[in-house]
MOPAC internal coordinates of N, CA, C and O (Angstrom, degrees):
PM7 1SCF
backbone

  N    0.0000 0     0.00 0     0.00 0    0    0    0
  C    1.4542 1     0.00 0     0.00 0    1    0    0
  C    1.5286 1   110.08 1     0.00 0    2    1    0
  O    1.2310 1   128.82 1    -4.67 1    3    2    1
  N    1.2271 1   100.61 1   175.33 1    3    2    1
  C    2.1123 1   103.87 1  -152.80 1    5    3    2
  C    1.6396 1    77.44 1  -115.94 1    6    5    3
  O    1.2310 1   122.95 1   -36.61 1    7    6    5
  N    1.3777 1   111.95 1   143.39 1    7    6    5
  C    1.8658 1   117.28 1   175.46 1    9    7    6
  C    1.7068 1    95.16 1   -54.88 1   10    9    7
  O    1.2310 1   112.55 1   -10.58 1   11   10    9
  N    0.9695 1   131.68 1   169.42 1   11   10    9
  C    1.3245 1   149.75 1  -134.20 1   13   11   10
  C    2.0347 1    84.98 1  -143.62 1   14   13   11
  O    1.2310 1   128.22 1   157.52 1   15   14   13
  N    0.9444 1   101.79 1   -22.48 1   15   14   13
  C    2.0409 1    98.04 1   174.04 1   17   15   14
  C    1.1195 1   127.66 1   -99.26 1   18   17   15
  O    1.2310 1   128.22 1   170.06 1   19   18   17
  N    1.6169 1   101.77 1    -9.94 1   19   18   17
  C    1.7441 1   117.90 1  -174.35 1   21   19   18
  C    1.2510 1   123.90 1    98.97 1   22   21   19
  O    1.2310 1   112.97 1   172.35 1   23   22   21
  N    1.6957 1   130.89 1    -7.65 1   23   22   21
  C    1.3765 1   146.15 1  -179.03 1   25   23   22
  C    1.6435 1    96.62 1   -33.13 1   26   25   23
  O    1.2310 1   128.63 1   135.15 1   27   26   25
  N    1.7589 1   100.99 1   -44.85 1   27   26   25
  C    1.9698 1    88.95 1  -159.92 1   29   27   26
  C    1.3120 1   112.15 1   108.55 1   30   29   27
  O    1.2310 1   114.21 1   155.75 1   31   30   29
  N    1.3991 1   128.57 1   -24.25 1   31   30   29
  C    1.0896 1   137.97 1   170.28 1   33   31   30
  C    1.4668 1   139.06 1   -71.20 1   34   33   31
  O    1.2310 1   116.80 1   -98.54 1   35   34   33
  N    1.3811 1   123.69 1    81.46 1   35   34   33
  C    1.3870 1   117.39 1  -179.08 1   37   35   34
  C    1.3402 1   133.80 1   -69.65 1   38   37   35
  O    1.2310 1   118.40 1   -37.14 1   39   38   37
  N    1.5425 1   120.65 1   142.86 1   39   38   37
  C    1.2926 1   123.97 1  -178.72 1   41   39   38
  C    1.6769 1   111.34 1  -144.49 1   42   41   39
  O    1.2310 1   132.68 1    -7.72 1   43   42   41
  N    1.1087 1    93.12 1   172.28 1   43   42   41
  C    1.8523 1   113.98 1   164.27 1   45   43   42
  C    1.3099 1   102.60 1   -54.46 1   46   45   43
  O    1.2310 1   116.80 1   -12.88 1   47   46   45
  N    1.0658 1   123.70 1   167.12 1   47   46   45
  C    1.2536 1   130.04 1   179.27 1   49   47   46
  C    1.2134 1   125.50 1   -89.02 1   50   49   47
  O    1.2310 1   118.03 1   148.94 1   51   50   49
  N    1.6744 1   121.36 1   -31.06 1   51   50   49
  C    1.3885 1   157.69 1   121.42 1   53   51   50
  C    1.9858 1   101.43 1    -8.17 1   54   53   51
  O    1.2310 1   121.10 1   106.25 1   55   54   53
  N    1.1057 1   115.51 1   -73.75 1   55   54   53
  C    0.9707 1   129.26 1   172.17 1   57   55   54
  C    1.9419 1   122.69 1   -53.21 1   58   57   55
  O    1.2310 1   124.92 1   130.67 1   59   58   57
  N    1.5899 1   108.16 1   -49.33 1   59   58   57
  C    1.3733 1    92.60 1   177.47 1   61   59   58
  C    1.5254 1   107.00 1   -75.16 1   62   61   59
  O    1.2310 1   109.01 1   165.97 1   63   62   61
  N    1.0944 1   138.19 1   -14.03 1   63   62   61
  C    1.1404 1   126.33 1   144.86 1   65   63   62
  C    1.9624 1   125.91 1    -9.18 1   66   65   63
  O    1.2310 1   129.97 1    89.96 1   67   66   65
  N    1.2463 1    98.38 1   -90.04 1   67   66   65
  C    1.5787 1   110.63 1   167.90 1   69   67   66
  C    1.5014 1   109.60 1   -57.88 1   70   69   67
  O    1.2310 1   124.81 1   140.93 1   71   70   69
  N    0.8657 1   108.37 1   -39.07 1   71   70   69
  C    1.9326 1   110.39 1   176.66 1   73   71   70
  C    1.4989 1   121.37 1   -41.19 1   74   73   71
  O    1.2310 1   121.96 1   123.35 1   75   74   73
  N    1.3004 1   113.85 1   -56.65 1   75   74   73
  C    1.1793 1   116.95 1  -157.19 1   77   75   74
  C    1.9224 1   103.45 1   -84.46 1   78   77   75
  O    1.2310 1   128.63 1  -167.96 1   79   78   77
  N    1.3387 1   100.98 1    12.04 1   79   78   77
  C    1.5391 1   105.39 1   175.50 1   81   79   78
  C    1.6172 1   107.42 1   -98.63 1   82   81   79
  O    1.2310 1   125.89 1   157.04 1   83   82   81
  N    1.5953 1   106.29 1   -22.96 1   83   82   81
  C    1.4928 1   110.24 1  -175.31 1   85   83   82
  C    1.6155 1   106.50 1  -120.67 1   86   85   83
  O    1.2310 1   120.73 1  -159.41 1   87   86   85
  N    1.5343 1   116.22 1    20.59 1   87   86   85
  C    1.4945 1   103.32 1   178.33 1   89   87   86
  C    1.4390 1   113.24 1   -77.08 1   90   89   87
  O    1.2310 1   119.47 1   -34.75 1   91   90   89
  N    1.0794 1   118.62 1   145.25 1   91   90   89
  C    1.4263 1   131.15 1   162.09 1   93   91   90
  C    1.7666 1   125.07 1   -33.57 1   94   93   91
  O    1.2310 1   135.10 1   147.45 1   95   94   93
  N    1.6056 1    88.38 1   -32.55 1   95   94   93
  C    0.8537 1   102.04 1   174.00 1   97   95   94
  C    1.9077 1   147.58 1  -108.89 1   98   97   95
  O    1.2310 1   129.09 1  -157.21 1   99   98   97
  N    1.6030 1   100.08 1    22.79 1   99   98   97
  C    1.1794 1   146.29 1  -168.21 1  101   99   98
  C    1.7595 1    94.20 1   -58.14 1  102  101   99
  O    1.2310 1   123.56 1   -13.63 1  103  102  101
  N    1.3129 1   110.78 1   166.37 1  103  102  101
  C    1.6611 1   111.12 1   152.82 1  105  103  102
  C    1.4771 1   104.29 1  -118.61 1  106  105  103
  O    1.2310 1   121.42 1   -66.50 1  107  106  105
  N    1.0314 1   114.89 1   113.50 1  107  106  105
  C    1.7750 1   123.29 1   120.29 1  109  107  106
  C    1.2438 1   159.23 1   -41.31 1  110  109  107
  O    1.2310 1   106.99 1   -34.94 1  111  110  109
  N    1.1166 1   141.83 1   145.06 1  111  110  109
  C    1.2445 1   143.25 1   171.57 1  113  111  110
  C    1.5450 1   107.37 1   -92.38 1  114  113  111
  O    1.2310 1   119.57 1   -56.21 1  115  114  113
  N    1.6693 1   118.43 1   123.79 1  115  114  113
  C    1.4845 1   120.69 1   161.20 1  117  115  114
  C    1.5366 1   102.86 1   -52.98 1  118  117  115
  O    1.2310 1   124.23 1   -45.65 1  119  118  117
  N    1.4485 1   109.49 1   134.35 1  119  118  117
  C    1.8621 1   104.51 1   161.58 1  121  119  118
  C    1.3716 1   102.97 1   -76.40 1  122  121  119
  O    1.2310 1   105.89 1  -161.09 1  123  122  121
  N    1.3467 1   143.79 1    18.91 1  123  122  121
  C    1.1275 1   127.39 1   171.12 1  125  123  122
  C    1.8616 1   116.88 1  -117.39 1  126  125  123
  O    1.2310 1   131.89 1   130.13 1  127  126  125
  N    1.1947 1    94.65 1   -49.87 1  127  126  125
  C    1.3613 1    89.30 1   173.08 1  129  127  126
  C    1.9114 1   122.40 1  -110.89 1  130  129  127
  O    1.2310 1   123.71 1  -172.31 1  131  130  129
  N    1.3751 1   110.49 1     7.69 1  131  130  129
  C    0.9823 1   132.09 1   169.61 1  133  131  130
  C    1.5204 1   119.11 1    66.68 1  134  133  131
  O    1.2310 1   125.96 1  -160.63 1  135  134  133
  N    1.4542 1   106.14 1    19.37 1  135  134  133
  C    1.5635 1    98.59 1  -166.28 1  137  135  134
  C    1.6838 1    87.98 1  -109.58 1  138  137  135
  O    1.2310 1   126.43 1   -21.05 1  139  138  137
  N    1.3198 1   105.25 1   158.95 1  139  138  137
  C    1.9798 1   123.00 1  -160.61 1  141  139  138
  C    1.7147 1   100.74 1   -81.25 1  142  141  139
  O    1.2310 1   128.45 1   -30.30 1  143  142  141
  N    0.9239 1   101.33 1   149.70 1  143  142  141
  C    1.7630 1   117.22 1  -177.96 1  145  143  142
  C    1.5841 1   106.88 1  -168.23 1  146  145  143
  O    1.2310 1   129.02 1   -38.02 1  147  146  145
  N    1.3230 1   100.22 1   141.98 1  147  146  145
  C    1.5944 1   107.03 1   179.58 1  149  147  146
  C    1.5141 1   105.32 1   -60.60 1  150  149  147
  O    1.2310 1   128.08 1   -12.43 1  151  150  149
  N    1.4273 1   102.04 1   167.57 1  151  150  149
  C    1.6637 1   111.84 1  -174.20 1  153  151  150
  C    1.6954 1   115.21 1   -72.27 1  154  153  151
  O    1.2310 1   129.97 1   146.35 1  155  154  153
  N    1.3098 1    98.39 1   -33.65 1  155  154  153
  C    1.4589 1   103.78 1  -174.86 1  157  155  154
  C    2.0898 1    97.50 1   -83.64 1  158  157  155
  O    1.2310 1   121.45 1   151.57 1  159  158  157
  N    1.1346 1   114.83 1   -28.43 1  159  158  157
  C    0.9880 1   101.45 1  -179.35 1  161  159  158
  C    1.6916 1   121.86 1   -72.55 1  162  161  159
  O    1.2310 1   116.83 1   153.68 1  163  162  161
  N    1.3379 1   123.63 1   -26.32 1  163  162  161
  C    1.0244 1   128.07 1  -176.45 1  165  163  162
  C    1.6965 1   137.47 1   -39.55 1  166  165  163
  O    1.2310 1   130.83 1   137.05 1  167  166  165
  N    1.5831 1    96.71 1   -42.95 1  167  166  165
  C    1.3106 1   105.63 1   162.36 1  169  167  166
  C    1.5244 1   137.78 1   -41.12 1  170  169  167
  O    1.2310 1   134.24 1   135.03 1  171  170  169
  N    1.3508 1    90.08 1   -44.97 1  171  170  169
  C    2.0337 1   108.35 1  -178.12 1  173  171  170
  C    1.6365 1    80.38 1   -76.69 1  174  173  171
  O    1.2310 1   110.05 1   111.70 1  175  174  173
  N    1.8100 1   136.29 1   -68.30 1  175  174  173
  C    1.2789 1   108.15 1  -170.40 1  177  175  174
  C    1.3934 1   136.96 1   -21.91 1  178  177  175
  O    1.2310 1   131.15 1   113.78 1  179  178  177
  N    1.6251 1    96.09 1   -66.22 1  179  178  177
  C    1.5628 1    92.45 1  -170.82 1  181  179  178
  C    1.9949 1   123.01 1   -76.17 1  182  181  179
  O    1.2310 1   129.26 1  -167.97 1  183  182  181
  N    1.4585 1    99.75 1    12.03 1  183  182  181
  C    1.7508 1    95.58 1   161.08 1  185  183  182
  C    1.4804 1   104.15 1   -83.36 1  186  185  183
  O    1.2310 1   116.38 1  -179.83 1  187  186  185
  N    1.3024 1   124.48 1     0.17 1  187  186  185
  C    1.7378 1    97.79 1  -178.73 1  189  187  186
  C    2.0307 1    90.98 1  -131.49 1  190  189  187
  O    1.2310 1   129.63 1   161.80 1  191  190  189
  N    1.3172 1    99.04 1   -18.20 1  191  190  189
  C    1.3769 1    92.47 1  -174.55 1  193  191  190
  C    1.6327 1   122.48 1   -21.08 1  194  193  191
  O    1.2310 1   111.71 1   -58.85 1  195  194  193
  N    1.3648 1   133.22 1   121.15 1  195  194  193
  C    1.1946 1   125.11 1  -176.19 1  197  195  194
  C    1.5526 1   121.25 1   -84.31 1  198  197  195
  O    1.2310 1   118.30 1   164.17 1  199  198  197
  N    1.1815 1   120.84 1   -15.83 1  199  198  197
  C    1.6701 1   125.56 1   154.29 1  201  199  198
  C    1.2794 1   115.74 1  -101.46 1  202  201  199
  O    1.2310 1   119.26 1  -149.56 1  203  202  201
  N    1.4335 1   119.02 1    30.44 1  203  202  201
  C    1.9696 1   101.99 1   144.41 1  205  203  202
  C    0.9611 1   101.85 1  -108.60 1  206  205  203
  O    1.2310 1   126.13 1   -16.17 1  207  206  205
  N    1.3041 1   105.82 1   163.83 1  207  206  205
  C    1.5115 1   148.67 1  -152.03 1  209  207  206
  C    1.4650 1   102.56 1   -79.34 1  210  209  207
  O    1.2310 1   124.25 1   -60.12 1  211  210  209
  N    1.7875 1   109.45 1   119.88 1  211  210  209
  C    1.3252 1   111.60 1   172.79 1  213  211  210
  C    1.9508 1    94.85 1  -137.48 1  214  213  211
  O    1.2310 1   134.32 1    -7.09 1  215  214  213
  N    1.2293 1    89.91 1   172.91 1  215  214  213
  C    1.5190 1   109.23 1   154.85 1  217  215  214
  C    1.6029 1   120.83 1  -128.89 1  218  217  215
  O    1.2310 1   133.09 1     0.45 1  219  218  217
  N    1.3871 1    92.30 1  -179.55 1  219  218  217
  C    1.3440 1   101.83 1   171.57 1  221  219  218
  C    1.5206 1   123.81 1  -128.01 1  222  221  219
  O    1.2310 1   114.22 1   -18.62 1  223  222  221
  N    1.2726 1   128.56 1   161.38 1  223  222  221
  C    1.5377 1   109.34 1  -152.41 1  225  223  222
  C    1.9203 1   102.10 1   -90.65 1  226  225  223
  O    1.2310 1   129.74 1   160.38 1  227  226  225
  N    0.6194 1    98.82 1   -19.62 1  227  226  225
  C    1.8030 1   126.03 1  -179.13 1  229  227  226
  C    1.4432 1   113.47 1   -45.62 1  230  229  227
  O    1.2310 1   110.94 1   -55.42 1  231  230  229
  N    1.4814 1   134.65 1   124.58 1  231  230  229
  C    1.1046 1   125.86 1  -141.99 1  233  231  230
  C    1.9992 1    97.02 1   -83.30 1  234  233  231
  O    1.2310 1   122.93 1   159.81 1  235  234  233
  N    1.1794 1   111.98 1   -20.19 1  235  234  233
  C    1.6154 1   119.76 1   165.62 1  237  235  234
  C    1.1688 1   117.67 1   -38.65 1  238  237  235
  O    1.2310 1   124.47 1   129.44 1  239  238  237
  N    1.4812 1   109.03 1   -50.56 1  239  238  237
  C    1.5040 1   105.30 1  -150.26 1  241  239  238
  C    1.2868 1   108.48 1  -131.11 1  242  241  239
  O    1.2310 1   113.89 1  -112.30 1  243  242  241
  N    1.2891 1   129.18 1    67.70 1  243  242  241
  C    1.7827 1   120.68 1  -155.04 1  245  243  242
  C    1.2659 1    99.07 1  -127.44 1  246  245  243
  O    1.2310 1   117.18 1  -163.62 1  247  246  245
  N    1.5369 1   122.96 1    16.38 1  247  246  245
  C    1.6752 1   127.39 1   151.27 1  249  247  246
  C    1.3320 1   111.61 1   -62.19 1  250  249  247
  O    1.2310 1   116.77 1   -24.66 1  251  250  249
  N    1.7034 1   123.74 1   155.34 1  251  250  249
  C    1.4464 1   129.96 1   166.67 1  253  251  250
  C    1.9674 1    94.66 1   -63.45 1  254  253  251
  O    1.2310 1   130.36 1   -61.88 1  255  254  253
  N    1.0794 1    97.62 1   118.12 1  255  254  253
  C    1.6868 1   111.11 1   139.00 1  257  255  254
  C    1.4059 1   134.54 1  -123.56 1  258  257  255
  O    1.2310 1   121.87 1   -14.27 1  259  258  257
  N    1.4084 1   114.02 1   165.73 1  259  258  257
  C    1.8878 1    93.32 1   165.14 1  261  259  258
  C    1.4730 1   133.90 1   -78.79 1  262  261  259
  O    1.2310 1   118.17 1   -35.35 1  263  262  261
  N    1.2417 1   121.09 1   144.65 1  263  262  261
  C    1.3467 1   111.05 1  -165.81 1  265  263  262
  C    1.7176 1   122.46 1   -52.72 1  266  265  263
  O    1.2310 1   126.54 1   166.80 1  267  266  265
  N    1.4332 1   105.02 1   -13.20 1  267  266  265
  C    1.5104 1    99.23 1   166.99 1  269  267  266
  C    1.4864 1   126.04 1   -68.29 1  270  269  267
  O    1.2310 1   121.98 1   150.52 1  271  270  269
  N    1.2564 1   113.81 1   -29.48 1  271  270  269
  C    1.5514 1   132.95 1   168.65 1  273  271  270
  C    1.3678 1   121.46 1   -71.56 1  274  273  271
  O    1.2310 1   121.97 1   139.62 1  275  274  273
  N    1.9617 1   113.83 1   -40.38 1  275  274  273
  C    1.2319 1    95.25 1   156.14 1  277  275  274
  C    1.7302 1   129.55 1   -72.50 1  278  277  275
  O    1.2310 1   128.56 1   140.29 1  279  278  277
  N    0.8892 1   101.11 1   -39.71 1  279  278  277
  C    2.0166 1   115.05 1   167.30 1  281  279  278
  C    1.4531 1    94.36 1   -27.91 1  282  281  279
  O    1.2310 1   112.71 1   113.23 1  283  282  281
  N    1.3089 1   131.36 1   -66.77 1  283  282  281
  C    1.6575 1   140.62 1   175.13 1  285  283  282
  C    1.6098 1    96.02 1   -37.16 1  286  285  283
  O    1.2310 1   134.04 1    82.23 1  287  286  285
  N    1.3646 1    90.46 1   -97.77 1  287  286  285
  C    1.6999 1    97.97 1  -168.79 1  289  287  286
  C    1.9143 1   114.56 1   -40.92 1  290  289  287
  O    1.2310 1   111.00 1   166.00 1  291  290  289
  N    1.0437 1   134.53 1   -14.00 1  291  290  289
  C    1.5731 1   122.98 1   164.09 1  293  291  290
  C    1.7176 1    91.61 1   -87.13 1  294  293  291
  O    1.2310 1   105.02 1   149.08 1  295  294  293
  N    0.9177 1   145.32 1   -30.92 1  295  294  293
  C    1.5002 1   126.97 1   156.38 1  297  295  294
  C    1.0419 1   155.28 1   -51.23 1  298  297  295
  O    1.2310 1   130.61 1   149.81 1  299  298  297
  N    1.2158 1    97.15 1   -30.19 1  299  298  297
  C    1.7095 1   117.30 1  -172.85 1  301  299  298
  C    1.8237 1    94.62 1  -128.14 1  302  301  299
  O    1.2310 1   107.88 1   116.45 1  303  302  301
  N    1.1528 1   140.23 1   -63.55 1  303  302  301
  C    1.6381 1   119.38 1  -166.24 1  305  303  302
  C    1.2989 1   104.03 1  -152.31 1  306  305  303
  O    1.2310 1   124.11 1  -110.75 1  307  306  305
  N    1.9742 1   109.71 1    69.25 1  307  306  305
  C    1.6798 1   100.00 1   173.13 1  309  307  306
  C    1.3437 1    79.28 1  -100.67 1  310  309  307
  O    1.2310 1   120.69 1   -12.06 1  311  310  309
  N    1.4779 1   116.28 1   167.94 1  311  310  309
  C    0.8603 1   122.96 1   161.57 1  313  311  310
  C    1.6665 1   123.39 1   -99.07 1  314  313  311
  O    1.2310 1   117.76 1  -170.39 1  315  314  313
  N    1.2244 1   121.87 1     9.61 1  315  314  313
  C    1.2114 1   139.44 1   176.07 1  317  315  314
  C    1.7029 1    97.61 1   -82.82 1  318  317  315
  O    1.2310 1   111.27 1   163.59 1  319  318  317
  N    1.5075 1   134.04 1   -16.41 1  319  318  317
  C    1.1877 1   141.58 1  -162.21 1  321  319  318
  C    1.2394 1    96.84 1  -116.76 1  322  321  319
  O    1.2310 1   104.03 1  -157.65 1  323  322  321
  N    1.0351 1   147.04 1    22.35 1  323  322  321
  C    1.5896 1   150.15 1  -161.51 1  325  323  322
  C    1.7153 1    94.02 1   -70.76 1  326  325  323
  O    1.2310 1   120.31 1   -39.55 1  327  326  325
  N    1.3806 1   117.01 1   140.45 1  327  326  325
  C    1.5068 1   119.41 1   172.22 1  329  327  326
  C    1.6795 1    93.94 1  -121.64 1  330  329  327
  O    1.2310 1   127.27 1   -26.45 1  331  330  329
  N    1.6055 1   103.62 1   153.55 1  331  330  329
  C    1.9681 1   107.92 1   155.79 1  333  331  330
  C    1.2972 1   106.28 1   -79.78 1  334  333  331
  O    1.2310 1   118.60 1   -18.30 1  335  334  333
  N    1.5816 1   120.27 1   161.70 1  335  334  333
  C    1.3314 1   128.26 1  -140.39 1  337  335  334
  C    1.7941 1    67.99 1  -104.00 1  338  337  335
  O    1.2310 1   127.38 1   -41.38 1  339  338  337
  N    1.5077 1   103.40 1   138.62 1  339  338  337
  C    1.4858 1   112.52 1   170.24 1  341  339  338
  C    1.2271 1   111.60 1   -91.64 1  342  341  339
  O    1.2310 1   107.41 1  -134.78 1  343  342  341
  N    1.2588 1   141.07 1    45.22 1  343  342  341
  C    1.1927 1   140.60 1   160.89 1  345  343  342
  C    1.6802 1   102.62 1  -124.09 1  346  345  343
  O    1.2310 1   113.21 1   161.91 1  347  346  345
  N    1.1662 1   130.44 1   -18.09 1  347  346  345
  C    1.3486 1   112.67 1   144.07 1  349  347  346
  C    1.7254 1   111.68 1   128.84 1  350  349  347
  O    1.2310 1   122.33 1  -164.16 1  351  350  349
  N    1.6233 1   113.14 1    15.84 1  351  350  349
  C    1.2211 1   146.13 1  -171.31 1  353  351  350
  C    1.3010 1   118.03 1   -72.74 1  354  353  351
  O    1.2310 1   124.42 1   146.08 1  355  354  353
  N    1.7046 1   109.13 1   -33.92 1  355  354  353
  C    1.2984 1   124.22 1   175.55 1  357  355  354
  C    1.8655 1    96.62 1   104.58 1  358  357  355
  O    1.2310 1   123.98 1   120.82 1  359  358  357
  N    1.3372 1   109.98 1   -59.18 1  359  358  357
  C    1.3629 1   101.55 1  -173.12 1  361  359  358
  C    1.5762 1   140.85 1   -30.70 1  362  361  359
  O    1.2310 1   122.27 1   -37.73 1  363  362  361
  N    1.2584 1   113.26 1   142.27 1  363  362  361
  C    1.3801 1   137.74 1  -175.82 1  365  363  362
  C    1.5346 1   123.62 1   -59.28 1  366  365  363
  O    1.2310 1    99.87 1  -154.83 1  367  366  365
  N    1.2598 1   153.98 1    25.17 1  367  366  365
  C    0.7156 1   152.45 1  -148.00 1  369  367  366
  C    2.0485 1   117.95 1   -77.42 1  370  369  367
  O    1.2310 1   137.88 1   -26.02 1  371  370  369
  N    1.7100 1    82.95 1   153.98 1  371  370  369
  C    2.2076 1    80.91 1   170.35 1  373  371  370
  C    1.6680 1    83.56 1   -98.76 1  374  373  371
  O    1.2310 1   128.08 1     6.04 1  375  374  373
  N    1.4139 1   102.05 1  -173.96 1  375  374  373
  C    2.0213 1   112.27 1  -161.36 1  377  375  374
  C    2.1240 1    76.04 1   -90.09 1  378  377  375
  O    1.2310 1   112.61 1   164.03 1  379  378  377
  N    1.3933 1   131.56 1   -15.97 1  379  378  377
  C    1.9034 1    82.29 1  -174.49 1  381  379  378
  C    1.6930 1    98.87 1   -98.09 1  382  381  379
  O    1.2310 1   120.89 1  -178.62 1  383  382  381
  N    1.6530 1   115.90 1     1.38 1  383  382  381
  C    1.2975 1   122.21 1   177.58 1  385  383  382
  C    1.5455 1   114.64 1   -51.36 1  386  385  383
  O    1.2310 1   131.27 1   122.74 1  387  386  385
  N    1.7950 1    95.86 1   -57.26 1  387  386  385
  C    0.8628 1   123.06 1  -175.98 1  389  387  386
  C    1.5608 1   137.32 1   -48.38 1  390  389  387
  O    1.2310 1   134.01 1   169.29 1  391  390  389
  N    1.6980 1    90.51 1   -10.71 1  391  390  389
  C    1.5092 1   101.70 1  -152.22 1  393  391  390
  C    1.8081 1    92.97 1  -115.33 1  394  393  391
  O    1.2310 1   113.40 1   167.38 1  395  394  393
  N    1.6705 1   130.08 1   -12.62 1  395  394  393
  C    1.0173 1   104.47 1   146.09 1  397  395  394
  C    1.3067 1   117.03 1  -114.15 1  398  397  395
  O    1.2310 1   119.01 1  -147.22 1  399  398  397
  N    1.1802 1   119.49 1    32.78 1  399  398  397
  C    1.3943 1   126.38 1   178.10 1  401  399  398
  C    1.5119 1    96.45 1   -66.42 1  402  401  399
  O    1.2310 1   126.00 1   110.35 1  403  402  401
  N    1.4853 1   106.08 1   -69.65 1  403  402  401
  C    1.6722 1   120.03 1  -173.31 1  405  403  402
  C    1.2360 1   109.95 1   -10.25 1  406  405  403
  O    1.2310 1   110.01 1   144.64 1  407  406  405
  N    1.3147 1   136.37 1   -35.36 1  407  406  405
  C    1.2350 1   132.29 1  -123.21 1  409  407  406
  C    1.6002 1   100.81 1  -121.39 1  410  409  407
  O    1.2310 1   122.75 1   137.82 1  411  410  409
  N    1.5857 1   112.34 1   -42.18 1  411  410  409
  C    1.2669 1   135.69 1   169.08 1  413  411  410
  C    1.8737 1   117.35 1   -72.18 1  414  413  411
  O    1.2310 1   131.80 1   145.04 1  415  414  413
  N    1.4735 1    94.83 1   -34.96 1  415  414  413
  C    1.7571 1    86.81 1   173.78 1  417  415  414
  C    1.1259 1   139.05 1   -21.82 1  418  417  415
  O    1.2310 1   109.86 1   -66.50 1  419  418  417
  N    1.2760 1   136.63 1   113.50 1  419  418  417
  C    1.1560 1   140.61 1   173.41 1  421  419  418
  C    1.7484 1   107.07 1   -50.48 1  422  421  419
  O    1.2310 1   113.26 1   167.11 1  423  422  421
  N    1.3307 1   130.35 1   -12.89 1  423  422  421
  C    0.7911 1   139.53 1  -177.03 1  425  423  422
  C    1.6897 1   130.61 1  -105.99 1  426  425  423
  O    1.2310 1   134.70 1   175.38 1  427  426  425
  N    1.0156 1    89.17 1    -4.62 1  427  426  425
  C    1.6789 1   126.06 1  -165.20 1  429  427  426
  C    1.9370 1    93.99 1   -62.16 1  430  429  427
  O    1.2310 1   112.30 1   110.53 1  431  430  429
  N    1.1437 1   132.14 1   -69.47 1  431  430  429
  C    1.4817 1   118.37 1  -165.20 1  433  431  430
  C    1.6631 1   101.73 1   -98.37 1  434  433  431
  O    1.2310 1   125.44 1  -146.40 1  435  434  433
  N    1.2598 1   107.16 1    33.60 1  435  434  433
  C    1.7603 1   109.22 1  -174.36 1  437  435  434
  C    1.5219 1    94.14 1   -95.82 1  438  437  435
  O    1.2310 1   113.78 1   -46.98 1  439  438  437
  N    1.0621 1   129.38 1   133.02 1  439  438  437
  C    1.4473 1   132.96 1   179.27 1  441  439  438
  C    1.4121 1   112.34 1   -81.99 1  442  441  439
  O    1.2310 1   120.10 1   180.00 1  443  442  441

């Protein structure tokens, strides 16, 4: 008999028994975000998975979070992401600094 998941693998019947607990092609649960994926697929999951656990190198933020939270925080206020204020101030800014900085610039109505 042909595995019953699609592996390709034939057996006794006796046999797909135990099989279908170790096929490749089984579903799982991510331990991170808990949603089901085949066994062989899992690997490619967890490089983008958005609830496992990353950090960031940045002296702010060097607790475990999930990588969706760090994705946030290098967006909005790592400081490893620091931009100069484009209006011409010189200042250091993170990108949500930056965003009411604009407004306050000393540089702001200078042509």
């Amino acid at each position: 008999l042909a595995c019953k998941l699609g592996c390709g693998t034939k057996l006794t019947r006796n046999e797909l028994k135990t099989h279908v607990h170790t096929c490749v092609r089984r579903n799982i649960p991510c331990e991170y975000c808990s949603k089901n994926f085949k066994f062989c697929e899992m690997p490619e999951h967890l490089k983008k998975c958005p609830k496992m656990k990353a950090t960031c190198e940045c002296e702010v933020y060097v607790e475990m979070k999930c990588r969706e939270d760090v994705s946030q925080h290098l967006e909005q206020d790592c400081g490893k992401m620091e931009e100069t204020c484009k209006l011409g101030c010189g200042m250091k800014l993170t990108p949500s600094e930056l965003k009411t900085h604009v407004n306050i610039c000393v540089r702001r109505n200078i042509p």
